[in-house]
C-alpha positions in Angstrom: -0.8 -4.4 -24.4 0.2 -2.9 -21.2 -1.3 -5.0 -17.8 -2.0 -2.9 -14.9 -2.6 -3.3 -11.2 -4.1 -1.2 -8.6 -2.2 -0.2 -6.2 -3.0 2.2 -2.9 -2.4 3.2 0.0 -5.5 4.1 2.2 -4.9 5.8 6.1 -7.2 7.4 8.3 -6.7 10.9 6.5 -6.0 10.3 2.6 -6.3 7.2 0.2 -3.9 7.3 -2.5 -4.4 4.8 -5.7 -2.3 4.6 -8.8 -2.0 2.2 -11.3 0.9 -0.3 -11.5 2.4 -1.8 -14.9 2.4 -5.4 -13.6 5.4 -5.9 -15.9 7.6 -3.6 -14.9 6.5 -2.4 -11.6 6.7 1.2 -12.7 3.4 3.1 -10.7 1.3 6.3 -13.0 -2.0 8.1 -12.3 -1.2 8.7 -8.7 -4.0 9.9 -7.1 -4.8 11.2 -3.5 -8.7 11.3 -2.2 -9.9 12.5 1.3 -11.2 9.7 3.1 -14.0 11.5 4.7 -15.2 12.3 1.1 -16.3 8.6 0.8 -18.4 6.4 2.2 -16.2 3.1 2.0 -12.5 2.0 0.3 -14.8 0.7 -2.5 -16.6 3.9 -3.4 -13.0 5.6 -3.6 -11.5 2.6 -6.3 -15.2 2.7 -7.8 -14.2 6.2 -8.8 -10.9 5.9 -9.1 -11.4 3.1 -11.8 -14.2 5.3 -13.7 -11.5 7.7 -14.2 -8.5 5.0 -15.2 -11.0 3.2 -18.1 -8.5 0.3 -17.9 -9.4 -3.0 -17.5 -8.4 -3.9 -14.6 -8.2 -7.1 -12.2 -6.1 -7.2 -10.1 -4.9 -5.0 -7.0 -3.1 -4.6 -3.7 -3.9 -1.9 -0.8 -2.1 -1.3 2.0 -4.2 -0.2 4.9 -3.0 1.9 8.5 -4.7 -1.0 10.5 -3.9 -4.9 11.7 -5.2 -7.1 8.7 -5.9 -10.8 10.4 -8.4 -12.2 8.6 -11.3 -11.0 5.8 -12.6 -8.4 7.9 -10.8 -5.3 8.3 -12.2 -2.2 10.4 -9.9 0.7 10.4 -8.5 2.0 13.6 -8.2 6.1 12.8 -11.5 6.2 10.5 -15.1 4.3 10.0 -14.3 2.3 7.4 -14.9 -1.1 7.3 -15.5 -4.3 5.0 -15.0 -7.4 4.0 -12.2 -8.3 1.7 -13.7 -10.7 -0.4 -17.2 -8.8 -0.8 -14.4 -6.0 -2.1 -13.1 -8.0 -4.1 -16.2 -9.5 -5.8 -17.8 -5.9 -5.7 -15.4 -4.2 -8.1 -15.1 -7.7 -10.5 -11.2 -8.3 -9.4 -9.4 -11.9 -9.7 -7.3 -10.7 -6.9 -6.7 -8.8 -4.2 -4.8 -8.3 -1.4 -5.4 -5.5 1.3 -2.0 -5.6 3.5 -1.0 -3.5 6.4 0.8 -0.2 5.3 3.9 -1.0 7.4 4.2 -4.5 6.1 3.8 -3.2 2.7 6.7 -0.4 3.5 9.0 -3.5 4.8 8.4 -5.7 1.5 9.5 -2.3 -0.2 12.7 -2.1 1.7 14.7 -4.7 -0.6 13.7 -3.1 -3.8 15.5 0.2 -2.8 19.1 1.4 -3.9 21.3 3.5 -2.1 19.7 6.1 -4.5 16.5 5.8 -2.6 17.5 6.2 0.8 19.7 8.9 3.3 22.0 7.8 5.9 21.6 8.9 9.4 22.9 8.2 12.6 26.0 6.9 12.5 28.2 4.6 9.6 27.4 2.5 7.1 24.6 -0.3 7.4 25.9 -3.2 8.7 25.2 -6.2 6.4 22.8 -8.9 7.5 21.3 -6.8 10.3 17.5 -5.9 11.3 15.9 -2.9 9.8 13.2 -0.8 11.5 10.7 1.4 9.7 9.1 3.9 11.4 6.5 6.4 10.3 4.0 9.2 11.8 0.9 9.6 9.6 -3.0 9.8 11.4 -1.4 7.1 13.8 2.2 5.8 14.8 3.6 3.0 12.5 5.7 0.4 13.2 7.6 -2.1 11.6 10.8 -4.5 11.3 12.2 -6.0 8.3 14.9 -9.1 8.4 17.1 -9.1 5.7 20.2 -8.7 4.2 20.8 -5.5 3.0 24.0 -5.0 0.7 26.6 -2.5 2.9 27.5 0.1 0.9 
C-alpha cells in the first residue's frame, strides 16, 4: 500500500497541495485554490483531503511568512492559526508548516543539472553559497550553504 503525505505550498494569492508518496518522494494531485476563497489553511486541506479519500497523517506546508514558533499570521493575507490546533484539527501525527523560502533551499540539494539553467557567468563553483530568490505576492529571500557538485 502506497503512504502519502500532504504537501503545499500556501502564499498570499494561491495555496497549492498535492500529495507526496512518502516512499519515493514523487508529488500527484497537484492542486491550486485561491486563498480568498477560504476562510483559513485548514478549510482549504479540509477540502483538499475530501477530494484525495486517502488516509492521510502526515504533512508539510510551506508558508510566504516568518515561522518562529506555533503561531503563524500571514504577512500578504488574513490567515492565521495555530500549528498544533492544525494539526489536531485535521487528525495528523505530524506536521510541519515551514517558510516557503526555507522549503525552496532544503530543495536545492535534491536538484540535477537537469533541473536547473545557468546564468550569469561560468560554471558553479563548488562549495560556494547559493541564493534563492523569488517574486510571488511578496519578495522572497533565501541562502543555502552547501556543496553543490560543479558540473
Amino acid at each position: 500500500m502506497t503512504t502519502y503525505a500532504l504537501v503545499g505550498d500556501v502564499g498570499g494569492t494561491n495555496a497549492r497541495l498535492a500529495l507526496c508518496e512518502v516512499e519515493s518522494g514523487s508529488i500527484s494531485q497537484a492542486k491550486t485554490f485561491s486563498t480568498s476563497e477560504y476562510d483559513s489553511l485548514e478549510a482549504v486541506i479540509r477540502h483538499y483531503l475530501d477530494e484525495q479519500q486517502q488516509d492521510i497523517k502526515d504533512g508539510c506546508i510551506a508558508i510566504a511568512c516568518p515561522i518562529t514558533d506555533d503561531w503563524v499570521e500571514m504577512t500578504n493575507h488574513d490567515w492565521a492559526f495555530s500549528t498544533r490546533k492544525l494539526k489536531e484539527n485535521i487528525g495528523f501525527e505530524h506536521l510541519e508548516i515551514i517558510n516557503d523560502f526555507t522549503a525552496v533551499s532544503m530543495a536545492i540539494p535534491m536538484l540535477t543539472a537537469d533541473n536547473v539553467i545557468q546564468f550569469g557567468g561560468g560554471e558553479p563553483v563548488k562549495d560556494k553559497p547559493i541564493a534563492i530568490y523569488g517574486a510571488g505576492t511578496g519578495l522572497g529571500v533565501s541562502i543555502w550553504f552547501t556543496s553543490i557538485s560543479a558540473g
